[in-house]
TIFI-952819 format. One record per atom (N, C-alpha, C): x, y, z. Coordinates in steps of 0.001 Angstrom, whole numbers, padded with zeros to 6 digits, always signed. Example, Ala and Ser with C-alpha at 12.3 -4.5 7.8 and 13.67 -1.06 7.14 Angstrom:
2
+013190-005690+007800 +012300-004500+007800 +013200-003300+007800 +012850-002250+007080 +013670-001060+007140 +012900+000030+007870 
//
This chain:
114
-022983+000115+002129 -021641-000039+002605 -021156-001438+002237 -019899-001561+001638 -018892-002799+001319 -018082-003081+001763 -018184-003680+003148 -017314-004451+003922 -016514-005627+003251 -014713-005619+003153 -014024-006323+002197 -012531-006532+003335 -012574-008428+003274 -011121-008751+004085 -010807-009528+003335 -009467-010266+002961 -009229-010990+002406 -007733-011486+003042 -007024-012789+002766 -006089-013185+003974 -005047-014004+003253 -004009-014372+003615 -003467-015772+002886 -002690-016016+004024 -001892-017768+003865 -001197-018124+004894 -000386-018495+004012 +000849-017769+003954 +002040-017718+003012 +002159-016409+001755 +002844-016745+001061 +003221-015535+000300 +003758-015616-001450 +002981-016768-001747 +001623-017049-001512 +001549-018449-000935 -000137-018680-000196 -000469-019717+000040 -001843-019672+000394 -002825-020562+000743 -003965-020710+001403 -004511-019406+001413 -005591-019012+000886 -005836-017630+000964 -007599-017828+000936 -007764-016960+001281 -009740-016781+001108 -010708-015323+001170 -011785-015172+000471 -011761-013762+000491 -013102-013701+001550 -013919-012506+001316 -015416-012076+002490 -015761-010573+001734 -016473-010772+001571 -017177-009311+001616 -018998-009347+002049 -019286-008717+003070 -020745-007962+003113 -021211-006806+002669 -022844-006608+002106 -022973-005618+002035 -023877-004735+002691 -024456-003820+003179 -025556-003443+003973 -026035-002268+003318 -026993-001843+003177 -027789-000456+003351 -027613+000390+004083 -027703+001801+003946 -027936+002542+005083 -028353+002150+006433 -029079+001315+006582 -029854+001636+008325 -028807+000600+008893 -027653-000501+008059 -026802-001388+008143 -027970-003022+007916 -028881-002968+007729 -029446-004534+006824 -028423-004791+006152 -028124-005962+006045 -027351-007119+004966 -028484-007612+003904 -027722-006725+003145 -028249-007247+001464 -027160-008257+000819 -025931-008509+001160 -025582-009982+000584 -024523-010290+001450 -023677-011408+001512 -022398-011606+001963 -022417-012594+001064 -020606-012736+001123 -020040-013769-000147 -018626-014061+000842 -018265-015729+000762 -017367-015950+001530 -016396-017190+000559 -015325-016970+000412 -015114-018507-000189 -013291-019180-000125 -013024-019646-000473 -011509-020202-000679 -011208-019700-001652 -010417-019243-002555 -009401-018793-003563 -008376-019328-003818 -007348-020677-003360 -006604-021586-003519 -005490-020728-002962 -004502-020945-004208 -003071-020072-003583 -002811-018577-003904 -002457-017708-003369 -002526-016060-003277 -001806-015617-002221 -001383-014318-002555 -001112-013317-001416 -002012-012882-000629 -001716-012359+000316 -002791-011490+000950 -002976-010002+000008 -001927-009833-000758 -002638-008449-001569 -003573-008679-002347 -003238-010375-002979 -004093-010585-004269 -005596-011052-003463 -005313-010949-002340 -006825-011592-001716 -007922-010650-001804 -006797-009324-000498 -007741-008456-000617 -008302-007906-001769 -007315-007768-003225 -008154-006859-004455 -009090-007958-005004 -008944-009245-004644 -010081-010328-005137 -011189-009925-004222 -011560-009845-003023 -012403-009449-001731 -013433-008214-002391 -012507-007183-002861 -013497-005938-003603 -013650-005974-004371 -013005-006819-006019 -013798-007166-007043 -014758-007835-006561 -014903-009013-005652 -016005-009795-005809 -017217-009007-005116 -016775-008138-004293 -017835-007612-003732 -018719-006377-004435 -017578-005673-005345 -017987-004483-006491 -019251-005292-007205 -018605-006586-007870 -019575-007270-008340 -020919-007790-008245 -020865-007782-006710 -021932-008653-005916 -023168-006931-006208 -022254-005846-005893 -023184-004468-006052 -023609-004293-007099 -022971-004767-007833 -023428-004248-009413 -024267-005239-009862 -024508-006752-009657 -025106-007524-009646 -027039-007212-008983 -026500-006328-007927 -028007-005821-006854 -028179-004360-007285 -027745-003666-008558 -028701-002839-008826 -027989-001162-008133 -027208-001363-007432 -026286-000640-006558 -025571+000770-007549 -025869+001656-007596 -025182+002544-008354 -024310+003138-007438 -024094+003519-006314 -022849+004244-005669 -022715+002864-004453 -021095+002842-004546 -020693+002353-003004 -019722+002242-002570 -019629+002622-000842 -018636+002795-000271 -017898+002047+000256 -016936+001883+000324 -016415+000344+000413 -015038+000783+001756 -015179-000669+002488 -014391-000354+004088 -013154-001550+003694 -011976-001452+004470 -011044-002692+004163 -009930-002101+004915 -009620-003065+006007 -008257-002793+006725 -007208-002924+006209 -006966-003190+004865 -005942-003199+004004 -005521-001699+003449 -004798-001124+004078 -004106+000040+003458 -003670+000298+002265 -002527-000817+001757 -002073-001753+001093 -003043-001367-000407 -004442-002017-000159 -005735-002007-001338 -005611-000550-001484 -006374-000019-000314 -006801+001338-000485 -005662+002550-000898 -004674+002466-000840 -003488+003307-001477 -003482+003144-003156 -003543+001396-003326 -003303+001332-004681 -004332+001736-005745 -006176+001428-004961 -007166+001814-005659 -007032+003359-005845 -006878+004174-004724 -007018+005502-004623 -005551+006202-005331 -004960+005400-005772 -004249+005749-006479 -002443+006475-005836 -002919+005966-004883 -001813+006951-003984 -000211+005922-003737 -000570+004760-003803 +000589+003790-004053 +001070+003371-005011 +002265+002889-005779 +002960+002368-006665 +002257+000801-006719 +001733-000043-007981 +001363-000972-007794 +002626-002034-008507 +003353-002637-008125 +004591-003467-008389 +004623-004895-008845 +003281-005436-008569 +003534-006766-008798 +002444-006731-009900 +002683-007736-011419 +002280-007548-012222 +000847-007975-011642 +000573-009357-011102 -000340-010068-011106 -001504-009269-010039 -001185-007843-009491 -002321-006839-008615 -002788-006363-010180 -001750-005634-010979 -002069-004908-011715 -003606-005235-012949 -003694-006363-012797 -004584-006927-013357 -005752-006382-012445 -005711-007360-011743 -007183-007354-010638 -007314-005563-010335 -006375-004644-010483 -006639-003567-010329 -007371-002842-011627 -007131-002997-012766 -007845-002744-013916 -009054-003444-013887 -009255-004488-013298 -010883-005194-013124 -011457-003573-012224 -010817-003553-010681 -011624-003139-009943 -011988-001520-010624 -010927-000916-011383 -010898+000617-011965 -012176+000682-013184 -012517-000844-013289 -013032-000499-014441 -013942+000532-015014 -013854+001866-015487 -014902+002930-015520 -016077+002605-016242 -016015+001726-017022 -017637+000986-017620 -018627+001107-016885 -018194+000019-015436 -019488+000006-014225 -019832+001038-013706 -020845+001756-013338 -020756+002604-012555 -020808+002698-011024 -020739+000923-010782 -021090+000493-009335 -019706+000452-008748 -018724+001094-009408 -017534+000989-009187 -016915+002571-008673 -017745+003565-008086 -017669+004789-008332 -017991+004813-006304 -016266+004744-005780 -016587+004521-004524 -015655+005390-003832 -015886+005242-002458 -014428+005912-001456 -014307+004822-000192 -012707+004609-000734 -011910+003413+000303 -011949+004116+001387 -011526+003352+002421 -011156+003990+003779 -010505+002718+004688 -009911+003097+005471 -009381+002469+006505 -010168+002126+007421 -011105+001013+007999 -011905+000975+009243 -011275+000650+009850 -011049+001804+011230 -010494+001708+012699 -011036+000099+013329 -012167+000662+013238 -012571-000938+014115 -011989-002401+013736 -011663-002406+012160 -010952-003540+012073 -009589-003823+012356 -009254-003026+012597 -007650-002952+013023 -007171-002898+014374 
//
């Protein structure tokens, strides 16, 4: 499981991303936390699940499911939203990339984070 938040203070401004990852029984096999300078909160969150796609594909990870209270992400990955601003559209072709196969996931909305 790929736990993914990402935040900014402004529009853009101050922004930073997080992602954990766990195993089945929920062990933490990595977390990654850091600053990102200036951003949206959209560009945070699709930075939050590239870095974390990465962090899976990095550990060997062939399927994963990935959590994010960002609707917002999960509409645009799953394809169900219009993506409008050029500078998502990028980071969204990172995260689509069909090369990886560690990229072969299902978004969801976690209740609990919201």
């Amino acid at each position: 499981m790929l736990h993914v938040d990402g935040g900014a203070r402004g529009a853009p401004g101050p922004a930073a991303i997080a992602c954990v990852i766990e195993d089945a029984t929920g062990l933490r096999l990595a977390d990654h936390a850091e600053a990102i300078g200036l951003a949206t909160a959209a560009e945070a969150e699709d930075r939050a699940l590239l870095a974390g796609l990465t962090r899976a594909h990095e550990l060997g990870l062939a399927r994963v499911t990935a959590r994010s209270d960002s609707r917002l992400l999960i509409g645009h990955v799953n394809g169900e939203r219009h993506i409008r601003s050029t500078r998502l559209v990028a980071l969204e072709a990172d995260i689509a990339d069909p090369a990886d196969a560690s990229r072969h996931r299902l978004l969801r909305v976690d209740p609990g984070q919201r």
